[in-house]
RODO-2510 file (C-alpha; in nm, 4 decimals, decimal comma):
residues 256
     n   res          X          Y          Z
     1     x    -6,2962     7,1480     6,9815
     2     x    -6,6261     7,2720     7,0443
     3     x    -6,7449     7,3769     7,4379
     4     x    -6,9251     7,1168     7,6908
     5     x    -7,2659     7,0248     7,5384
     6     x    -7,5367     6,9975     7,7267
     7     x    -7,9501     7,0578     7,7679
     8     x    -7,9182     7,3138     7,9595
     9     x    -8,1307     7,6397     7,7990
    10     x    -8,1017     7,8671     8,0497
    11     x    -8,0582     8,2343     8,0081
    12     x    -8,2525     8,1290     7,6770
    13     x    -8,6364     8,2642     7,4816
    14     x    -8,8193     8,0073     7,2906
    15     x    -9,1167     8,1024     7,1800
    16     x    -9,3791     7,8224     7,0495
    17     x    -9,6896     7,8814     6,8414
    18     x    -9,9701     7,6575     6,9430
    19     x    -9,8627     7,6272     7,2491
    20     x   -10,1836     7,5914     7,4635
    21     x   -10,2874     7,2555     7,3842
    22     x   -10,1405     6,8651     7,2455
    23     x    -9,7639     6,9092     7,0911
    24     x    -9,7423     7,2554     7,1870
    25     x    -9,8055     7,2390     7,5202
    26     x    -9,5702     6,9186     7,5799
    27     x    -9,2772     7,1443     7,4104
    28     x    -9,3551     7,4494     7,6651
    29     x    -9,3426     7,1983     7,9399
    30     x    -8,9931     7,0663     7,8219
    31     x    -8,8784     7,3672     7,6949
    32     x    -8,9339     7,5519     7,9984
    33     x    -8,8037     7,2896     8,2626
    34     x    -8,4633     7,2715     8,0700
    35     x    -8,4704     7,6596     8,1836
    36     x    -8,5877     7,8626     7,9022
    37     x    -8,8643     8,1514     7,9631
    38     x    -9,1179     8,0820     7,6955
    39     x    -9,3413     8,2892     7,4736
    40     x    -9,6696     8,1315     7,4755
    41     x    -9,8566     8,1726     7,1593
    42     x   -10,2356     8,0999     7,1183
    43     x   -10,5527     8,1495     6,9083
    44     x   -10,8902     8,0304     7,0444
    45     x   -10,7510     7,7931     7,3346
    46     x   -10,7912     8,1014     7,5847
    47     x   -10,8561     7,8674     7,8681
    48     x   -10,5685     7,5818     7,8069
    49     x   -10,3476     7,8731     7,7665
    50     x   -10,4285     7,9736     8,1072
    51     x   -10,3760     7,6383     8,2454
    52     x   -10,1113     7,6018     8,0915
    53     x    -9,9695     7,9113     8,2161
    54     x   -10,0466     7,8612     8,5880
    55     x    -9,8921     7,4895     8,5684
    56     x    -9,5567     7,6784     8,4579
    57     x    -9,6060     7,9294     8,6922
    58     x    -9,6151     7,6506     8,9828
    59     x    -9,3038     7,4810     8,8839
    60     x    -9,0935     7,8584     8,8509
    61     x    -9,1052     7,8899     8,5287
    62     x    -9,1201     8,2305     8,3588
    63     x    -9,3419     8,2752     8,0417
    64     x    -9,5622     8,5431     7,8377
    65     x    -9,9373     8,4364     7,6855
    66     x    -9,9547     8,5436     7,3484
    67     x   -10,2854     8,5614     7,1281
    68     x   -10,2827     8,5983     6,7499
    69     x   -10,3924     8,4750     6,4298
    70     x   -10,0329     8,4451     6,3010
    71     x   -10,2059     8,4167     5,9895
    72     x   -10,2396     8,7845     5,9701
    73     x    -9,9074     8,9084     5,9640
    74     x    -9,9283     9,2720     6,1602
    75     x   -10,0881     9,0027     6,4316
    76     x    -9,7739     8,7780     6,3880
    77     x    -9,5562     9,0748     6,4172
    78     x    -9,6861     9,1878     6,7567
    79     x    -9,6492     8,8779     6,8901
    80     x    -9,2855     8,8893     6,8087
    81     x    -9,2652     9,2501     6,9727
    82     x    -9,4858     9,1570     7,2327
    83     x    -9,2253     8,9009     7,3594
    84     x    -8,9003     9,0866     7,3047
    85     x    -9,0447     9,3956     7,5102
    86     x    -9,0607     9,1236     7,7888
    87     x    -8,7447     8,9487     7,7168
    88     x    -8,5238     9,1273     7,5232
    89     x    -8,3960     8,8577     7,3333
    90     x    -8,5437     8,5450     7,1047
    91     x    -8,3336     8,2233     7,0866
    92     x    -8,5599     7,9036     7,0136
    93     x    -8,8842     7,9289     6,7691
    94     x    -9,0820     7,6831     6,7442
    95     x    -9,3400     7,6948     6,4337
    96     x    -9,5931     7,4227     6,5705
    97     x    -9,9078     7,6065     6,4930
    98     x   -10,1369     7,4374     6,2422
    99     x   -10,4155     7,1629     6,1874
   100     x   -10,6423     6,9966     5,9652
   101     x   -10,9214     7,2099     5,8761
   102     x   -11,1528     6,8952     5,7014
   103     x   -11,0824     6,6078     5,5232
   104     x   -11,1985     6,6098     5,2015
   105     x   -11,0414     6,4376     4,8509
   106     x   -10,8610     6,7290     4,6233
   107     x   -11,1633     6,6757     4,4153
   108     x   -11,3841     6,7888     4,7145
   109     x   -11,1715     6,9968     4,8836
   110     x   -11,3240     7,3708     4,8295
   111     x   -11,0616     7,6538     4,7262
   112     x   -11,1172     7,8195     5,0562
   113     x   -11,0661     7,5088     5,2756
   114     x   -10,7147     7,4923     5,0615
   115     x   -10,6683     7,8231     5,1449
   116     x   -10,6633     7,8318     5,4862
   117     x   -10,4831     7,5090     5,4994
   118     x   -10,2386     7,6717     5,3488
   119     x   -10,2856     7,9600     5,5927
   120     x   -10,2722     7,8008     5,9411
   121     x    -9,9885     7,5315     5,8325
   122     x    -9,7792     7,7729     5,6405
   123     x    -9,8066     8,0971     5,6172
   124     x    -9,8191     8,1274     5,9502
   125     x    -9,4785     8,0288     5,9879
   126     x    -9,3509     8,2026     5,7670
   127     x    -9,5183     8,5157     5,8865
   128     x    -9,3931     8,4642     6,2268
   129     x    -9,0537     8,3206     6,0920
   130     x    -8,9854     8,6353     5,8823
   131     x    -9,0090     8,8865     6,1783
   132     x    -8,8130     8,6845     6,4095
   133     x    -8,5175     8,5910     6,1888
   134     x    -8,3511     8,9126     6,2672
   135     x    -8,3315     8,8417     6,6810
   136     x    -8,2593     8,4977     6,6096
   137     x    -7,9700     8,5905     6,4029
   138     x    -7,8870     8,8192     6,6737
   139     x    -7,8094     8,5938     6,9367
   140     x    -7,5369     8,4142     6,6898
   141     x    -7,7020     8,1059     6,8057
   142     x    -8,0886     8,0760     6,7021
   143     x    -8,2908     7,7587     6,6670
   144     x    -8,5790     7,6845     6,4231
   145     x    -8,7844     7,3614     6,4664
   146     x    -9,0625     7,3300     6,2476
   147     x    -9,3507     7,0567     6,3354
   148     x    -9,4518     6,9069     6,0218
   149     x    -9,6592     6,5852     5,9693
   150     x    -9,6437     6,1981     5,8713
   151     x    -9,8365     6,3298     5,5625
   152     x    -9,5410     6,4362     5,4377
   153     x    -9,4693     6,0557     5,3714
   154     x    -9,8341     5,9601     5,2841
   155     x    -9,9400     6,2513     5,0843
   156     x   -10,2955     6,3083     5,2951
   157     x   -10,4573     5,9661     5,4004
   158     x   -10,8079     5,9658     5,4446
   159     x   -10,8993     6,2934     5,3106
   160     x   -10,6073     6,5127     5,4152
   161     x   -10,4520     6,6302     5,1175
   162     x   -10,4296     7,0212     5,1623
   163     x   -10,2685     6,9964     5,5044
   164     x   -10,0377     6,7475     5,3750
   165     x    -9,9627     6,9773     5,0851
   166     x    -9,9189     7,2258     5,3499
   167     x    -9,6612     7,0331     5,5729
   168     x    -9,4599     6,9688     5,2758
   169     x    -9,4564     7,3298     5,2316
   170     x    -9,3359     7,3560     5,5388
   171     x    -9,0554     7,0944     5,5405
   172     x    -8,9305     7,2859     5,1826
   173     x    -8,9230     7,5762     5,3829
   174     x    -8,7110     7,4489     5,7045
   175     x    -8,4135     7,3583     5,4060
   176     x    -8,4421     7,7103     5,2428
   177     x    -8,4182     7,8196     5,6403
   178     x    -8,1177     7,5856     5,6845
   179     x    -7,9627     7,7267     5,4117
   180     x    -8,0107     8,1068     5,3870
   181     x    -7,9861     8,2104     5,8261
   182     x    -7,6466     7,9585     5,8755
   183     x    -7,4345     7,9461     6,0556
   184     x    -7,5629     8,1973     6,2578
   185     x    -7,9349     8,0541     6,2761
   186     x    -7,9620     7,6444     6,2539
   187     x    -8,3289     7,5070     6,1259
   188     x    -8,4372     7,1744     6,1303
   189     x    -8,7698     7,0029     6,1328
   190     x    -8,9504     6,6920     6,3402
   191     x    -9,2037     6,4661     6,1597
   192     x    -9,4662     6,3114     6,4446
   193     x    -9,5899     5,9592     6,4042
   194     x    -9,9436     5,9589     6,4840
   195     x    -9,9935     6,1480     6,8027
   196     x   -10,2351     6,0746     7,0830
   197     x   -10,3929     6,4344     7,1032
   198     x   -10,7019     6,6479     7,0729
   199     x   -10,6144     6,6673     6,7177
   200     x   -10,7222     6,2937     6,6471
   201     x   -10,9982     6,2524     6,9036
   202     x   -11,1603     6,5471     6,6613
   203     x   -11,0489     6,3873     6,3089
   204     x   -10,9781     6,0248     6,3370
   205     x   -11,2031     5,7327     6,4443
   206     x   -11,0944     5,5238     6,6846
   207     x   -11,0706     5,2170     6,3934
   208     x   -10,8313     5,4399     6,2131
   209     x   -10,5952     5,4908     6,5757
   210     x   -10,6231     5,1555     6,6052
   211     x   -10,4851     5,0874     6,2077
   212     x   -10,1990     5,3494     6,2638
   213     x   -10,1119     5,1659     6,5616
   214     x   -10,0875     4,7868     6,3796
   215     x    -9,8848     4,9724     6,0977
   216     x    -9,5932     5,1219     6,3586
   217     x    -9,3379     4,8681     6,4351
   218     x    -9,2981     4,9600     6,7734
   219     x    -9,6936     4,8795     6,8260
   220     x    -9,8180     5,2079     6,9318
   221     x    -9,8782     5,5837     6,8041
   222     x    -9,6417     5,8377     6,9130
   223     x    -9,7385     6,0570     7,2284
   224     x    -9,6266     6,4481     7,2429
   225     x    -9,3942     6,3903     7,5402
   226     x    -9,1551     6,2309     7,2785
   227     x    -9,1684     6,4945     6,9851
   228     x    -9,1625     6,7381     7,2474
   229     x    -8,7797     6,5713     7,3840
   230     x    -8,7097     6,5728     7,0327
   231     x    -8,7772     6,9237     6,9905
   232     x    -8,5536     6,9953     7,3356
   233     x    -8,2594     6,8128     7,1923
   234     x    -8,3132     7,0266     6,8381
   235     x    -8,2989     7,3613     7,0345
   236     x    -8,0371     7,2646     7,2538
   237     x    -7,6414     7,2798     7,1847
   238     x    -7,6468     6,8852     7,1947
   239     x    -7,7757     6,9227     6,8147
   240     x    -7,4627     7,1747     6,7657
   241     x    -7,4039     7,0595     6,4183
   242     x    -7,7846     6,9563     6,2775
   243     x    -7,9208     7,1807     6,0366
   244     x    -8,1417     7,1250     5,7604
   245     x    -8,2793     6,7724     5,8906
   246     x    -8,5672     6,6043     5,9478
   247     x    -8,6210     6,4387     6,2879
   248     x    -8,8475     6,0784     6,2076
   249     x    -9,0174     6,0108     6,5858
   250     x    -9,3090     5,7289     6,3818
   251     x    -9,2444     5,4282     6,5685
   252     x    -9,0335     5,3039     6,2810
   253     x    -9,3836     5,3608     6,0364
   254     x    -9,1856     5,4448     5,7299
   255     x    -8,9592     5,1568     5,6953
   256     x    -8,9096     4,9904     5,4037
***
């Protein structure tokens, strides 16, 4: 038998890269009013962070702001340190952090553009994944839930090859997680549809929204609110014995 399952993560840490803005900001608001105090991580959105922060600060909810490049890794370490010397503990980590740097054919795309693809998407998370694992595994208990991308599926429409290369770097990465921190340390991974964010205002027209939308069965992109429940229910005991999957919230996009 296995205790009552529930939502519930109070008494728990979960901190979330990318927090201050679109997916990441949706999983700080869930995250945090399921009763977790939240680590806050952020690069250039100084002023969404703060928002951010004073929204959560309104509704009782205790979190740090955190600003790195977690693609430095003595950067990604402090945020780590920064949060347990608040804390003292780490439960949840998110690995959300990440974005399309330009789309550009593999043909086009320059070696530094693949490079910090690779950077921002990847080793980011495994930078910040690294020096976390050992208060994760700590608790007896820790989550992972890596954000990855409906590239995955479509290899980089439209230009976006070197993130999707990325992403799948990524979802390679939650299985060797799933494998090497159980039982003590579950990972698992969500793949967005199409989400109506920043992210596609800045790299998709609206005619291309409008053809993701006619391709999803259920007639509509995805919005954060839902991969951020997704995420909740991944970090929570309610996904007691998930590890190692891959969480498809697309609308129903990939059916065959």
């Amino acid at each position: 038998m296995i205790p009552e399952q529930s939502l519930n993560l109070t008494g728990k840490v979960a901190l979330i890269s990318g927090a201050a803005v679109g997916i990441g900001r949706a999983c700080a608001l869930a995250l945090g009013k399921a009763g977790a105090t939240l680590g806050l991580h952020y690069y250039s959105s100084a002023q969404a962070a703060e928002t951010l922060l004073a929204e959560l600060s309104a509704l009782g909810i205790k979190a740090v702001l955190l600003q790195a490049d977690l693609s430095n890794e003595a950067q990604a370490n402090a945020v780590v340190d920064k949060l347990l010397a608040e804390t003292g503990r780490l439960d949840i980590l998110v690995n959300n952090s990440g974005g399309l740097v330009k789309r550009a054919k593999i043909e086009d795309c320059t070696l530094a553009d693949w490079n910090k693809s690779l950077d921002i998407n990847l080793t980011s998370a495994f930078l910040l994944t690294k020096h976390a694992i050992p208060s994760l595994r700590a608790t007896e208990s820790g989550r992972i839930i890596n954000i990855l991308s409906l590239s995955v599926q479509t290899g980089g429409a439209n230009g976006g090859g070197s993130y999707a290369a990325a992403k799948g770097g990524l979802m390679v990465f939650t299985h060797t997680l799933a494998k090497e921190l159980a039982p003590y340390v579950r990972t698992n991974s969500v793949m967005p549809g199409t989400v109506e964010t920043q992210h596609h205002e800045i790299h998709s027209t609206p005619e291309m929204m409008e053809n993701y939308r006619k391709q999803t069965p259920l007639g509509r992109n995805t919005f954060a609110e839902e991969v951020a429940s997704s995420v909740l229910f991944l970090a929570s005991d309610m996904s007691s014995h998930i590890n190692g999957a891959l969480l498809d919230i697309s609308g129903g996009r990939f059916l065959r």
